[in-house]
C-alpha positions as CSV (number, residue, x, y, z in Angstrom):
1,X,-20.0,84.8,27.9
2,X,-21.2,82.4,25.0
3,X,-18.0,79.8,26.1
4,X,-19.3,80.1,29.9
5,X,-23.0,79.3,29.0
6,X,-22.2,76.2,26.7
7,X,-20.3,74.9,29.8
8,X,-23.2,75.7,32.1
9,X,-25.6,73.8,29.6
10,X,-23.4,71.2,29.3
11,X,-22.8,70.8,33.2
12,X,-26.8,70.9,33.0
13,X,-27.0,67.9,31.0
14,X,-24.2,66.0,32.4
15,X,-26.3,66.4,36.0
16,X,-29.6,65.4,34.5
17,X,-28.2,62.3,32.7
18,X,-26.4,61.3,36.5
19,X,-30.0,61.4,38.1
20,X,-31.7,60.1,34.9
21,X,-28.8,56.7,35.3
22,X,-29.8,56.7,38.8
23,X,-33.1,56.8,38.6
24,X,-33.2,53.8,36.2
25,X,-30.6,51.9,38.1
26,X,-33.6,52.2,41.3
27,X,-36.3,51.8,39.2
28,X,-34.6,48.2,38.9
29,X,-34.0,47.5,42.0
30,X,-37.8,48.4,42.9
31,X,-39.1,46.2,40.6
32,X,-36.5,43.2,41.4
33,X,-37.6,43.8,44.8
34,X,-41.4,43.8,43.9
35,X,-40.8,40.7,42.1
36,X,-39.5,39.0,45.1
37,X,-41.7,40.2,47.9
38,X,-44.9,39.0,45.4
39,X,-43.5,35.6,45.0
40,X,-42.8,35.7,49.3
41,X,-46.2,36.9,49.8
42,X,-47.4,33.9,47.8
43,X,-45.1,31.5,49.3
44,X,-46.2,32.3,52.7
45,X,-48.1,29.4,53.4
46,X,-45.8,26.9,52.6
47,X,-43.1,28.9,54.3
48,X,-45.3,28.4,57.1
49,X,-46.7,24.8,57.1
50,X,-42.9,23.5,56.1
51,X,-40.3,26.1,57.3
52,X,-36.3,25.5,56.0
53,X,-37.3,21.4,56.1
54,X,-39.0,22.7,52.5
55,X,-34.9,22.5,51.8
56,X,-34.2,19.4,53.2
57,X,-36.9,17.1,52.0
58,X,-37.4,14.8,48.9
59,X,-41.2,14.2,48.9
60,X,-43.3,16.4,46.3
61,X,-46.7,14.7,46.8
62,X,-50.0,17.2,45.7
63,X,-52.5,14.4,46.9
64,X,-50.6,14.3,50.7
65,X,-49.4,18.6,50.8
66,X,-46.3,17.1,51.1
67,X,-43.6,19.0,49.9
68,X,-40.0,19.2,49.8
69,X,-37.3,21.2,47.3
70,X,-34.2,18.7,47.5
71,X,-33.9,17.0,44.6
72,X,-34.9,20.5,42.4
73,X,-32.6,22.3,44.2
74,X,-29.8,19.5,43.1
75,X,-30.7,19.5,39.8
76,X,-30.6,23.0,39.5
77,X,-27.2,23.3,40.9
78,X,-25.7,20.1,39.3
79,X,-27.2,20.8,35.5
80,X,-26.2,24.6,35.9
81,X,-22.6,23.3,37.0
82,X,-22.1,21.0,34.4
83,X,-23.2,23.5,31.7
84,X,-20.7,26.2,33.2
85,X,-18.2,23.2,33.3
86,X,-18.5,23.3,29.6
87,X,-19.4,26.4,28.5
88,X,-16.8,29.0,30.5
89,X,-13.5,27.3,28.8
90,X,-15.1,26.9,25.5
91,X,-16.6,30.5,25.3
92,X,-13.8,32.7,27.1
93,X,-11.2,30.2,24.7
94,X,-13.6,31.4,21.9
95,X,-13.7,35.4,22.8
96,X,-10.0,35.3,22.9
97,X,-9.4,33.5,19.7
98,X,-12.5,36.2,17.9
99,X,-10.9,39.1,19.6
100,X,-7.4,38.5,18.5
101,X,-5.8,38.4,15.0
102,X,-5.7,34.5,14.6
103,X,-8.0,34.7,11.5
104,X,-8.8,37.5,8.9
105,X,-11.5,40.3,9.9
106,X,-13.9,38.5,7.2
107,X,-13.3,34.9,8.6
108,X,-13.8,36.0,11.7
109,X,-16.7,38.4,11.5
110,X,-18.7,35.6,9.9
111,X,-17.7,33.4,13.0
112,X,-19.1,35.8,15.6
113,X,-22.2,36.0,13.7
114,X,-22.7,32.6,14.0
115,X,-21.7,32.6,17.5
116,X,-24.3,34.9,18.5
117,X,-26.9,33.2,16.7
118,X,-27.1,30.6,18.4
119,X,-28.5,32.9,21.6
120,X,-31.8,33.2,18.4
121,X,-32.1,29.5,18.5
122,X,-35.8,28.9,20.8
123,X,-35.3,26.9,23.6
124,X,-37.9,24.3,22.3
125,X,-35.9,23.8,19.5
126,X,-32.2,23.1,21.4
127,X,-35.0,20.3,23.8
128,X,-36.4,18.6,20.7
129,X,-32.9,18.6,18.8
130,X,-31.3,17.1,22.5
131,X,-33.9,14.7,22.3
132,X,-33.3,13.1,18.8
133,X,-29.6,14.0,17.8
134,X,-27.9,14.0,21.8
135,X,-29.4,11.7,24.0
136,X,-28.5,8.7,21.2
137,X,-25.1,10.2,20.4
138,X,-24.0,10.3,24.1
139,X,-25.7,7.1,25.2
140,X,-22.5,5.0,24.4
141,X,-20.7,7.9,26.8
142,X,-22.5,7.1,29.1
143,X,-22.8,3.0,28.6
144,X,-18.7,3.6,28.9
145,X,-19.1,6.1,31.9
146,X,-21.4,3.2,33.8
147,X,-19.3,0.6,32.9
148,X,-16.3,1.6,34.4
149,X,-16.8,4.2,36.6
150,X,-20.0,3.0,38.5
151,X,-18.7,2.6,41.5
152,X,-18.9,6.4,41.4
153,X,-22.0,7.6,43.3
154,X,-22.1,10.5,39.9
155,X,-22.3,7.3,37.0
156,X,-24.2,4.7,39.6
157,X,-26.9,4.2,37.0
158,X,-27.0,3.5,33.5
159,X,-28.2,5.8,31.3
160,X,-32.0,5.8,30.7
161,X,-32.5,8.8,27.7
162,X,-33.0,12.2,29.6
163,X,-31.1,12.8,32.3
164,X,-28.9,15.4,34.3
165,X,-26.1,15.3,31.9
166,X,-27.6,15.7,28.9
167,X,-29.6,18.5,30.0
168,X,-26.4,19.9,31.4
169,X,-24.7,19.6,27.6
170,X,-27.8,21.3,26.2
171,X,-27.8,24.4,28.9
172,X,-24.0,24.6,28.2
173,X,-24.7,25.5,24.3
174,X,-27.0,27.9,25.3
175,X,-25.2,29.3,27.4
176,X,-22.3,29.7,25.3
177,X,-23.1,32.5,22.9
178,X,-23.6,34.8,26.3
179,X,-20.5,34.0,27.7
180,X,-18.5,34.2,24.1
181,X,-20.3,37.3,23.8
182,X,-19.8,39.5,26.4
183,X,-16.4,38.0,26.9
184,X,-14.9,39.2,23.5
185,X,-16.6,42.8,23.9
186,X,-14.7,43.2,27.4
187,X,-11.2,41.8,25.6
188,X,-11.9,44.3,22.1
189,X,-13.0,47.4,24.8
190,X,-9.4,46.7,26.4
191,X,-7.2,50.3,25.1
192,X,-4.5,48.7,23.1
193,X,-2.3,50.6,24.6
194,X,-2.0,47.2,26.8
195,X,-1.1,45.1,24.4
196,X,1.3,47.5,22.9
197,X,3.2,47.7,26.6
198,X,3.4,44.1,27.0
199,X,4.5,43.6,23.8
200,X,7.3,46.3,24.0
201,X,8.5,44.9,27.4
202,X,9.2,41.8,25.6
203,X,6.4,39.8,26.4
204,X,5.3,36.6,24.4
205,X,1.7,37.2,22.6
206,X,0.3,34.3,25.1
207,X,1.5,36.1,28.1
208,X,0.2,39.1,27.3
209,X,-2.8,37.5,26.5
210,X,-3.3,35.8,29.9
211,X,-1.8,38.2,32.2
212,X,-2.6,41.4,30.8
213,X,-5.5,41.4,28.6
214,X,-7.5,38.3,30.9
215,X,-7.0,39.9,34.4
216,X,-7.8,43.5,32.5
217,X,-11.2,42.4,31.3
218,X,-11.7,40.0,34.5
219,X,-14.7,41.7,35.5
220,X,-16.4,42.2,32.4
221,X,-15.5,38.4,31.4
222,X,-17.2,37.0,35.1
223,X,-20.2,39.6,33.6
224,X,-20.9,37.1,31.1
225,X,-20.5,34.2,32.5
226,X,-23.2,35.1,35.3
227,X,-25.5,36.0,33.0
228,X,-24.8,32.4,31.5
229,X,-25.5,31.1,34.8
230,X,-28.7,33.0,35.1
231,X,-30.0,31.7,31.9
232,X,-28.9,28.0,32.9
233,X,-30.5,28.2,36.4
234,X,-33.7,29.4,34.8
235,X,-33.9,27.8,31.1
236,X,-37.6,26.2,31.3
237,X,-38.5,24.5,27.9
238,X,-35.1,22.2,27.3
239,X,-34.5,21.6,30.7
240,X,-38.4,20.0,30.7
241,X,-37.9,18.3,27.6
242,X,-34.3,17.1,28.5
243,X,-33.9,16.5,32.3
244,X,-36.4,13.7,32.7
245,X,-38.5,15.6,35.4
246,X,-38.4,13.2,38.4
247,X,-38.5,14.4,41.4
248,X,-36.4,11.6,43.0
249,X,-32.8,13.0,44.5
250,X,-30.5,11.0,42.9
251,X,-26.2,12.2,42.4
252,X,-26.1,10.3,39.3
253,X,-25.5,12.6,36.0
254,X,-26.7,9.7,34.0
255,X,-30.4,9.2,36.2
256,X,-33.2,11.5,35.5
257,X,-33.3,14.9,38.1
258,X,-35.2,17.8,37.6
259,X,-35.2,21.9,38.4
260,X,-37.2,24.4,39.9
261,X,-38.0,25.7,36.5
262,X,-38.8,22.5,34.8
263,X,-41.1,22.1,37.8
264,X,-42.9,25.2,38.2
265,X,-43.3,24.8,34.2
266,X,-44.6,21.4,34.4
267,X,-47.2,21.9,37.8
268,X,-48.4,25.6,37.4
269,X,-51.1,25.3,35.0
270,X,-53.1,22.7,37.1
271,X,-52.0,23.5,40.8
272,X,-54.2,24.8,43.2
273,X,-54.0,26.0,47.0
274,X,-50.9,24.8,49.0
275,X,-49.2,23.3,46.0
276,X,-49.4,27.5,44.3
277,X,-47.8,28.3,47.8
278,X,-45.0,25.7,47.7
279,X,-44.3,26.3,43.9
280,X,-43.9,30.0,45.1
281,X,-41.6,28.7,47.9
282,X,-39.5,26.7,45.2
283,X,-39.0,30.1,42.6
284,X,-38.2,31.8,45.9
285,X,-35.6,29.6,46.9
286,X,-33.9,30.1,43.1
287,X,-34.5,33.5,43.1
288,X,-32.2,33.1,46.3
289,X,-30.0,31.1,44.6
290,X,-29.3,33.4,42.0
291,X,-28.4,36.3,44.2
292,X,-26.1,34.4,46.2
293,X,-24.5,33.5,42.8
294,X,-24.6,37.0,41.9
295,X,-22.7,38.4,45.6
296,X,-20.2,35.6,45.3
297,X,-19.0,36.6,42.0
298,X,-18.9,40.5,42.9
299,X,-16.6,39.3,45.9
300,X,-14.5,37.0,43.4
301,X,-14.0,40.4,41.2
302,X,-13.8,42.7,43.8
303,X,-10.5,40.3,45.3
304,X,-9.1,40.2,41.6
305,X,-9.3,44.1,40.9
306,X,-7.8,44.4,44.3
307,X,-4.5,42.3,43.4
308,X,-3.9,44.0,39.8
309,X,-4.4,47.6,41.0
């Protein structure tokens, strides 16, 4: 009789932590989509007055209402790329080297310490550091990159200071500790009766590294590296100080751009009446962004699960 009503108890609380999980998991989704219907509500006006040409044009004028998204849309596509560029290699080669026996446990516990605090870093600090230490230290890069690749439509210009790629380097290192992150987590969560298998089957430790324990931990690993993304497509502060915020469309990485954050950042405080609505329209349109990002890489996991199960 006891043994039956611990199991009934327990049933009990297994049920009310289900709901309790699903509860929370909708209270997200209400407020993401609260979020986005206040910042559509807002937008409606410019949604109006410029429709999807808002997409298509490069004029941001607040004395003329004229306003277009172009060149923000760019350079928040084209700074996020580069910085993903970067940062996935470096910070998935970086989980796997932390979550495998290459170094003793001290060694590398101090290393993912240090990893990790570079997520504590303030943004501010990673713009005023680009500023002073990065821009000067890659301006012969990009004197080289000018020089004998301008014929390229991506190195047309010479460098100026802030531009799209340094902005891009910047974003990559903070996106990196994310990525690293939740990248070793997935590998060290893999059971190791994996590794053991591959081993025993005769496998070398690289193969069982990148076709076992990769593909295993696929999921979580594109986990992190969205997240990444997310904090590169919205990172305010050093994309401001870093990007050069003009709102000229431009493909060179070595010409100032800017992004939708760096402009809502920089126009809020003083805008007023269609310029609020077409701001709105521009964090709509990266909010958009970022859940297309979001589906895309659901698909890319859904196809990889499907070929290793």
């Amino acid at each position: 009789m006891g043994d039956r009503s611990r199991s009934q108890a327990e049933k009990s609380l297994d049920n009310a932590f289900i709901w309790l999980t699903r509860i929370l998991g909708m209270g997200i989704a209400v407020i993401l989509l609260i979020i986005a219907i206040t910042v559509a509500i807002r937008a409606l006006p410019a949604i109006g007055k410029y429709g999807l040409g808002f997409l298509f044009s490069s004029s941001w004028n607040p004395v003329k209402d004229e306003y277009g998204a172009l060149p923000m849309i760019y350079g928040t596509i084209v700074s996020s790329a580069i910085a993903l560029f970067l940062a996935v290699p470096l910070g998935v080669g970086t989980a796997i080297f932390l979550s495998e026996d290459f170094l003793p446990l001290p060694i590398r516990t101090t290393l993912v310490f240090l990893v990790e605090l570079l997520a504590a870093i303030p943004s501010v600090v990673y713009g005023l550091w680009g500023i002073y230490v990065l821009i000067p230290l890659i301006r012969p890069v990009g004197q080289f990159l000018n020089g004998s690749f301008g014929w390229l439509p991506f190195f047309s210009t010479p460098p100026v200071g802030p531009g799209m790629l340094p902005a891009g380097i910047v974003l990559a290192i903070m996106t990196l500790p994310i990525i690293t992150a939740i990248s070793r987590d997935s590998l060290a969560s893999l059971p190791p009766e994996l590794r053991q298998a591959s081993l025993g089957l005769g496998a070398s430790r690289w193969t069982t590294i990148f076709r076992v324990l990769v593909p295993a931990a696929f999921s979580g690993i594109v986990g992190g590296i969205m997240l990444g993304l997310g904090r590169a497509m919205g990172e305010t502060m050093a994309a401001t100080l870093l990007i050069g915020n003009s709102n000229q469309l431009s493909l060179s990485l070595l010409a100032p751009g800017n992004t939708i954050a760096s402009l809502l950042a920089n126009q809020f405080a003083e805008a007023s009446g269609l310029q609020v609505a077409a701001l709105m329209y521009a964090g709509l349109i990266l909010f958009a962004l970022t859940l297309i990002v979001n589906i895309f890489a659901e698909l890319i996991v859904s196809r990889v699960r499907a070929k290793y199960n």
